[in-house]
C-alpha positions in Angstrom: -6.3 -16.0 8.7 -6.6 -12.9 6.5 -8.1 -9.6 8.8 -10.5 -8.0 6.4 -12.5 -4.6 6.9 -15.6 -3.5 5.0 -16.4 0.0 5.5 -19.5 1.1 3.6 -22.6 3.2 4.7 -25.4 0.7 2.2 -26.5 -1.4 4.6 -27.5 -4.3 1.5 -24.3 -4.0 0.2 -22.1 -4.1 3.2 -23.7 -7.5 4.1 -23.7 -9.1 1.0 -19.9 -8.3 1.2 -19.9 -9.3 4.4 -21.5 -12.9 3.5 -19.7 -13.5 0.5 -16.1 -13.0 1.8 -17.2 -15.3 5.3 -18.4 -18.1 2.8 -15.0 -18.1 1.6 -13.6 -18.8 5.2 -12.2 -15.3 5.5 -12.6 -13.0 9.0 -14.7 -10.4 8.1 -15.5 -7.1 10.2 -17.6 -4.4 9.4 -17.7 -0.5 9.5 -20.9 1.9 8.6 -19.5 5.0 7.8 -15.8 6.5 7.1 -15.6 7.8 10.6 -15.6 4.7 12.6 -12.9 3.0 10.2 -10.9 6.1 10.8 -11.3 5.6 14.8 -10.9 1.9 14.5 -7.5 2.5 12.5 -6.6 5.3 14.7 -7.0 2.8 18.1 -4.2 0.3 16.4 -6.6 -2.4 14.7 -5.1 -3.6 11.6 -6.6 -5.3 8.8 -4.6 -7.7 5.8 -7.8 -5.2 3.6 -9.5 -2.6 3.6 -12.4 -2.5 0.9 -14.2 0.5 1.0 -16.2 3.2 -0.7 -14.3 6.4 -2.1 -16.5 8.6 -0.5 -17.7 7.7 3.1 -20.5 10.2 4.1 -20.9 11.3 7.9 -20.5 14.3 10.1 -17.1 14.1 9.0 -16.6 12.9 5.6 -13.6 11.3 4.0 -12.5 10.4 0.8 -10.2 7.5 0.0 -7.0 8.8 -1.4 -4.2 7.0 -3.0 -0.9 8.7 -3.1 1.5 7.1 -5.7 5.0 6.6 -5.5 7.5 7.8 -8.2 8.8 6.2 -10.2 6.2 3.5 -9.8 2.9 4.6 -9.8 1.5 0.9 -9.0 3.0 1.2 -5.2 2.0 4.2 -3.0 0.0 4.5 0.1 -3.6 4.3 1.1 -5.4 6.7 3.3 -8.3 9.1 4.4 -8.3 12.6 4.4 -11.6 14.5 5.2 -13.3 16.2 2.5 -12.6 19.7 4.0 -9.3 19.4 4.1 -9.1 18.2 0.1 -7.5 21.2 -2.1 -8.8 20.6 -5.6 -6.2 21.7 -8.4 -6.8 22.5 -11.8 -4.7 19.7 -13.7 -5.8 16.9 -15.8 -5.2 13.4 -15.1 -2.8 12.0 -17.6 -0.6 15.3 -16.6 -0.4 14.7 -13.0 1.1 11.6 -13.9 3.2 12.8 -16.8 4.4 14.7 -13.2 4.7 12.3 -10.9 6.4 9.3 -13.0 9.0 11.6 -14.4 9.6 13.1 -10.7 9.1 16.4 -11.9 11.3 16.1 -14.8 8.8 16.4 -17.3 6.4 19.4 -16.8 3.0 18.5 -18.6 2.4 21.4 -21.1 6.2 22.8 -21.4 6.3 25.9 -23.3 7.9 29.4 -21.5 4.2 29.8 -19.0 4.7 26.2 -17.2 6.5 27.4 -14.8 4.5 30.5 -14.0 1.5 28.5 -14.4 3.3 26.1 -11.8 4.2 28.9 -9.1 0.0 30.2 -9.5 -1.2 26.7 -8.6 1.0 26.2 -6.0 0.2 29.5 -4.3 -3.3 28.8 -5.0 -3.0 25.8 -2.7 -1.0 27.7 -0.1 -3.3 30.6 -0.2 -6.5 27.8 0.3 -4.0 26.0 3.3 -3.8 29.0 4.9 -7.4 30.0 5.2 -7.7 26.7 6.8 -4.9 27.5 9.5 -6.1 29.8 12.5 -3.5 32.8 12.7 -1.3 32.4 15.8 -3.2 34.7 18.5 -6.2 34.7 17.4 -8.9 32.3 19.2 
């Protein structure tokens, strides 16, 4: 029998969930916040589903990501990452994906800048990983 979690903090909604997938002779367990899927995942449980909220409020929040896989964007990986740990990038959508399906190939924009443009948003994101990495030595 199919292993299904709900993890979502609206009590209402988390048992009408809950209810309707049980009517249809499915096993059904339940998580209120983002935090205690995480620890339930962590501990080894494994579910056939997960159906949750993209944002999952708490001490520690997450956010549901999903990480594509080139060349087929329709297969990738599922996971949480905590909101403070998110580096937000300035690129649009449809040229992240221009990115990713082409495996780099195709650099949204073109023109002589990309790559400068490139190099600045990738130190950007280095620059913002490494204010979140303590400096060896230093408590």
């Amino acid at each position: 029998m199919s292993r299904i979690l709900i993890v979502e903090d609206k009590d209402s909604l988390r048992t009408m969930l809950e209810e309707m997938l049980k009517a249809e002779g499915l096993r059904v367990e339940c998580a209120a916040t983002g935090t205690a899927a995480v620890e339930r995942l962590r501990a080894g449980e494994r579910f056939d589903l997960v159906l949750t909220d993209w944002r999952l409020p708490g001490a520690d929040e997450h956010v549901s990501v999903f990480l594509p896989c080139t060349p087929n964007p329709t297969t990738g990986f599922f996971f949480y990452v905590k909101r403070a740990e998110i580096i937000d990038l300035d690129v649009k959508v449809e040229d992240a994906m221009t990115l990713l399906i082409s495996a780099g190939m195709i650099q949204p924009g073109g023109g002589p800048d990309q790559q400068k443009k490139l190099a600045a948003m990738a130190q950007t994101a280095r620059a913002a990983q490494a204010m979140r990495t303590p400096t060896a030595g230093i408590p």
